[in-house]
C-alpha positions in Angstrom: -159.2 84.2 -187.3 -158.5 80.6 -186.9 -160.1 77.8 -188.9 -162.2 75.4 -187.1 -160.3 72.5 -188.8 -157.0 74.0 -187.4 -158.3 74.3 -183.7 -159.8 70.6 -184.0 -156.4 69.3 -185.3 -154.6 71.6 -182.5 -156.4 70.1 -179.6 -156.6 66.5 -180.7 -152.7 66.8 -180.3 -152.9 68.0 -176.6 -151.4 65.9 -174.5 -150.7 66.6 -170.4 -148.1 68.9 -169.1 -147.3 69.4 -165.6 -146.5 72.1 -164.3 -143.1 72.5 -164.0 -142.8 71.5 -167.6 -144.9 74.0 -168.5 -143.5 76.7 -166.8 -140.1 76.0 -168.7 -141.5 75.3 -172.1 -143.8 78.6 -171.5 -140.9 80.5 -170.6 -138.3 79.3 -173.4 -140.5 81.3 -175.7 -141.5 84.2 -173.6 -140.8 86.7 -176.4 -142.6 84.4 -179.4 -146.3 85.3 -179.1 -147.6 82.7 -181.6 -145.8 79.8 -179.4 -147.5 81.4 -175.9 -150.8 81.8 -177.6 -150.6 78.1 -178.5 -149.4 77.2 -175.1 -152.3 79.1 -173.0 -154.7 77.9 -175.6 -153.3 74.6 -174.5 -153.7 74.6 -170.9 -156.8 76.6 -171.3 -158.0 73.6 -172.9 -156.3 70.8 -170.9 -158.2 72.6 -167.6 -161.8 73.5 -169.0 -162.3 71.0 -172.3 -163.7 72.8 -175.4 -163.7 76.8 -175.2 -165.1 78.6 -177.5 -163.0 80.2 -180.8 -163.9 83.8 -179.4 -162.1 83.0 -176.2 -159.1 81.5 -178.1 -155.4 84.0 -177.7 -153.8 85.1 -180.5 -150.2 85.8 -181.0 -151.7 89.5 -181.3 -153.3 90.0 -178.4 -150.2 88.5 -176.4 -147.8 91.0 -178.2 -149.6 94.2 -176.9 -148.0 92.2 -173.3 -144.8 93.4 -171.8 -142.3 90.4 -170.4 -144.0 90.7 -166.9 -147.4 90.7 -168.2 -146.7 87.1 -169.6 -144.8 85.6 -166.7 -147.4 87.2 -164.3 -150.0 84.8 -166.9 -148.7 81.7 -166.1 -148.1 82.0 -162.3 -151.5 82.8 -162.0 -152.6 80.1 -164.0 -150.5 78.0 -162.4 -151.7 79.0 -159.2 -155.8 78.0 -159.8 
């Protein structure tokens, strides 16, 4: 599990990504899980502020995902 100091530290850092830029950055590391889990944490947090550490990815979750599962992610996220 994640420390609460980490994810505090992690989203003081966020800064704004649009989406084209995050479409590229998400898909230059389509087959790194612990990058993707920080990036959907990332826009998960950019579009509804503070979530809860339960509803927080984690590189494991994402790696149970085949290559379509992840790029089908962020086009629907994109899409909202």
């Amino acid at each position: 599990m994640i420390k609460r100091k980490k994810i505090k530290s992690f989203f003081s850092m966020v800064s704004y990504m649009d989406s084209h830029e995050t479409r590229r950055s998400y898909f230059n590391v389509i087959h790194d899980s612990i990058k993707l889990a920080r990036i959907r944490n990332k826009l998960l947090y950019e579009k509804h502020g503070n979530i809860p550490e339960y509803a927080l990815w984690i590189s494991e979750a994402i790696k149970d995902e085949d290559i379509e599962k992840r790029k089908m992610w962020i086009e629907e996220f994109i899409k909202e």
